[in-house]
N, C-alpha and C positions, 0 to 999 in steps of 0.2 A: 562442385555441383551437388545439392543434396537430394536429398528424395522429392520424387514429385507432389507436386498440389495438384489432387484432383476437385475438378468441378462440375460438379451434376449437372446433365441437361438442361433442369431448368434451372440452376444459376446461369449456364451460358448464355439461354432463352431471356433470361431477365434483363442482361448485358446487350442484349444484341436488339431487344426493341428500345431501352432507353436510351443506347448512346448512340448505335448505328443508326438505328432508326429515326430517334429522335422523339416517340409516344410519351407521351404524359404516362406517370405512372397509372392512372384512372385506366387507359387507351389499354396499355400492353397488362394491366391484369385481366383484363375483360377479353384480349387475345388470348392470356394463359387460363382463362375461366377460374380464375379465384379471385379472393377477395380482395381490398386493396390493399389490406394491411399483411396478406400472406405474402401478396407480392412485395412488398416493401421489407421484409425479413429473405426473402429471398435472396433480393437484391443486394443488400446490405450484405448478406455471408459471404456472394458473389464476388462482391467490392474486397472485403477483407483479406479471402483467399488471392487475391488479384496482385493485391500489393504485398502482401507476403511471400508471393511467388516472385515477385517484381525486386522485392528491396532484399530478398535470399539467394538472389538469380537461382530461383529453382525451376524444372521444368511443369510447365502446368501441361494436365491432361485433361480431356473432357471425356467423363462417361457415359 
């Protein structure tokens, strides 16, 4: 097991209205008050660290 992947609150936040949720990106940046495109670089880093942690079986933390 290697070192952890941490992921910021609001990558978690990004995670958790578009897939749990199920919001339009439009829906859950208007939730996180930014723009659409902040939130879609959010999302995206959130995504990356995800499966990086996934395919290194590292553990992920949220800060």
């Amino acid at each position: 097991m290697g070192d952890p992947i941490y992921l910021g609150h609001d990558e978690y936040e990004a995670l958790r209205l578009s897939y749990y949720l199920g919001l339009t990106q439009e829906e859950a940046a208007q939730r996180m008050g930014v723009s659409r495109g902040t939130y879609w670089r959010i999302l995206y880093s959130a995504r990356r660290k995800l499966v990086k942690a996934l395919v290194e079986a590292r553990p992920i933390v949220i800060s």
